[in-house]
N, C-alpha and C positions, 0 to 999 in steps of 0.2 A: 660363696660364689654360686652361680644360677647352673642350674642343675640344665645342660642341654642338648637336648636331641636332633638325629636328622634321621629324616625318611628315607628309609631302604624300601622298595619290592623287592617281590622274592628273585627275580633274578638277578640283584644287584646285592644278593647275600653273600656274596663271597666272602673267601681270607682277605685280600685284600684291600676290600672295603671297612673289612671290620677295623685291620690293620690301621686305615687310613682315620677310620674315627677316634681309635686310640691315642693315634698321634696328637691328635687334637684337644684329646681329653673329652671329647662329646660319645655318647654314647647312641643307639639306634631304637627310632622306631618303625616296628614290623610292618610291615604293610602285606596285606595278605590278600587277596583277589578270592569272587566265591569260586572261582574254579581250584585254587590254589589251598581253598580250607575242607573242598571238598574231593582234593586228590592227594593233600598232602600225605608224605614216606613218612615212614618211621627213621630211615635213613636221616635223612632233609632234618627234623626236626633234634636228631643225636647231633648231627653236624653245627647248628646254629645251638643247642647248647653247650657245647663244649668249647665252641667261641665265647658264647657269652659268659659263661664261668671263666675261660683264661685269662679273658680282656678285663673281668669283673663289671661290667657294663650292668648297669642299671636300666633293663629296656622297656619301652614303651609298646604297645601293638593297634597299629588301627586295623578293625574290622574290613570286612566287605563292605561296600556299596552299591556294588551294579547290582542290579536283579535283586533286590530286599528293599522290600516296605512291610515292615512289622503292625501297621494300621491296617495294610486294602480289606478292599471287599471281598474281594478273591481269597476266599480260604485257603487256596492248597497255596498260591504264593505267601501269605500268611505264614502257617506254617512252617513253609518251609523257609524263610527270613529265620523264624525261631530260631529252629531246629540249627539252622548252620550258626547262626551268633550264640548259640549253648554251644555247639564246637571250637566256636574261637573262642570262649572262655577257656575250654578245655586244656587249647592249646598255649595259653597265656600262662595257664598256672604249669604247664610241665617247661615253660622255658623261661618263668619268675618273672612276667610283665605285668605288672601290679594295677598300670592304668590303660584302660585300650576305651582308644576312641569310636564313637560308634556316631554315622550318622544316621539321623531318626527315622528319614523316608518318607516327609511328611513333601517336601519336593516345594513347588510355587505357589501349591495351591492360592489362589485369588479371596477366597472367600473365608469369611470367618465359620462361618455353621459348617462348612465342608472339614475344615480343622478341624472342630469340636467336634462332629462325629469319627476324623481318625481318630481323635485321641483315645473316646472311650473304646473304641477295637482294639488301640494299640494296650489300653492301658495296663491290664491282668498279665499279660504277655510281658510289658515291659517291669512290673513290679516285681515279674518271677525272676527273671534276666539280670534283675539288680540283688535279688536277694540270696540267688549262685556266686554274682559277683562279691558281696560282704562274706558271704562265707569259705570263698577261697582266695581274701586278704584281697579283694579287687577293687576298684571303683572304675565305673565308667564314665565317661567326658562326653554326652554328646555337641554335637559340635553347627553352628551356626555354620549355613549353607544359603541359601536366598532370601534368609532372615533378614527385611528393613526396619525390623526393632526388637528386642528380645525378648517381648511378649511369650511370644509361642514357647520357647524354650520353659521359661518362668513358668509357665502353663504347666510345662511336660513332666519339671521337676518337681510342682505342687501334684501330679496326679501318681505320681511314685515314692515318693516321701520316705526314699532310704538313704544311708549314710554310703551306700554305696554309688548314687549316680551324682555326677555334676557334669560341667562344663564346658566343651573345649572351644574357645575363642579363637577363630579364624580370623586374621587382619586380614588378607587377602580377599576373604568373602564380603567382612566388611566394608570393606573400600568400592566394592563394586555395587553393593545390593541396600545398604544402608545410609540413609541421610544426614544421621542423630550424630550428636559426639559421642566421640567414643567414651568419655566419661560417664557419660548417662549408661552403656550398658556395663562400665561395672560400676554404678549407684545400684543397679537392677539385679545384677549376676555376680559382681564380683565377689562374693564369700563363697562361691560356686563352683568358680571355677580352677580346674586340675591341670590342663593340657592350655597352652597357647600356641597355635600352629602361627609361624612369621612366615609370612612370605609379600610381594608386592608386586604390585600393576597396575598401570597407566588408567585404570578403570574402562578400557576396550574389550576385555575378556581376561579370564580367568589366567594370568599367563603364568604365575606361580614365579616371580622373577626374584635376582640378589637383594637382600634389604639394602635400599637407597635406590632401584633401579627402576622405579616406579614412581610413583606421586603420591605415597601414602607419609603419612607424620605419626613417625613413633614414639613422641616428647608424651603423649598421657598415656602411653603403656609402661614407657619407662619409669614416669613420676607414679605410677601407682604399684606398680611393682616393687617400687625402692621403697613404697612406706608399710609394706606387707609384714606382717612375724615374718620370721623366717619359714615356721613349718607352714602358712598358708601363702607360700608362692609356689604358684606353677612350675611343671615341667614347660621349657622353651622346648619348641620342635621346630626346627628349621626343615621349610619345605622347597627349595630351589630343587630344578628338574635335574641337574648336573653339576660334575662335581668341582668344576670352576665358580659357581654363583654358592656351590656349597661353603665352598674354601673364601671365595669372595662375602659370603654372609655370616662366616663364624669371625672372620676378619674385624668386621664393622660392628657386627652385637658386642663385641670386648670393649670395644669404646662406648660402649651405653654406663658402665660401672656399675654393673647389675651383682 
């Protein structure tokens, strides 16, 4: 059976939420805000593990995103992008989240030479980032964001080359920003990748909707997923904003016969 998660923020950590994913049998991924990694209690952090021990939930954590680019040119934003994503490793391994997604920061850029010089900024930084990760049982997923081909990514995991980074495959980003089949990015990625964020939209904006409640076609996620080992298939992470499209998308993923 498919190993599946749903996106919590932190203020949606409650008992009762946790309660709710139990029911389900899915389990949570973290989602942590940079103000939320860089104010978090000791309290907060005993609380959500002694959930995740009781539930025995297998959890997942995505990183910050606002305010982090591990590439710029801007040293001290630089920096401190590090510095807080070496804290959500931190925080990953005191509450056993094995895979945390991280996105790159590399954003729309336009051009190819502008990419190729994030990269090499990013690159020393992001080899350190993976090699804390392998050594505290981690791997990270980064995750396609306004990627219209998986280039870049493929880029990002030849310039890191550890068993700690791979994947995390957005369908939701896909459907909005890429043209390609979806088969061609995993001919490209898929031995890569860790984490599958599901969500769906009319391709108008980002809206994070129930699977089916959009216009995306889940037929070559399913067929590729079904012909996967078992140990090289993804965590599912279901991303609906609320817990009707939640309920409403663990619903319909059971019918996939994943």
């Amino acid at each position: 059976m498919a190993q599946i998660h749903a996106t919590l923020s932190s203020k949606h950590m409650t008992s009762e939420a946790f309660s709710l994913l139990a029911d389900y049998q899915m389990f949570p991924e973290l989602y942590f805000s940079s103000r939320d990694v860089d104010n978090i209690s000791e309290d907060f952090l005993n609380f959500l593990k002694e959930h995740i021990d009781k539930n025995n939930f297998r959890s997942s954590l995505h990183a910050p995103f606002t305010e982090q680019d591990i590439g710029s040119a801007n040293d001290s934003l630089q920096q401190r992008t590090y510095r807080r994503l070496q804290h959500t490793l931190d925080i990953a391994a005191r509450l056993g989240s094995q895979r945390i997604v991280v996105h790159p920061g590399y954003g729309d850029m336009p051009d190819e030479n502008d990419f190729t010089q994030w990269l090499k900024r990013a690159g020393s930084l992001l080899k350190s980032l993976c090699q804390t990760a392998s050594e505290l049982g981690q791997q990270i997923a980064f995750e396609n964001i306004y990627d219209s081909t998986p280039e870049r990514l493929y880029r990002l995991l030849d310039t890191v080359e550890s068993e700690g980074a791979g994947i995390c495959f957005d369908t939701g980003h896909y459907n909005l920003f890429s043209p390609l089949p979806m088969q061609s990015w995993f001919n490209r990625l898929g031995n890569s990748i860790l984490v599958c964020h599901i969500h769906d939209n009319d391709r108008s904006g980002d809206q994070h909707l129930a699977i089916g409640d959009g216009c995306l076609d889940y037929n070559p996620l399913v067929a590729w997923y079904n012909q996967l080992d078992i140990q090289k298939k993804p965590v599912m992470t279901l991303e609906a904003l609320n817990r009707p499209d939640v309920i409403k998308s663990i619903t319909r993923i059971k019918t996939w016969g994943l």
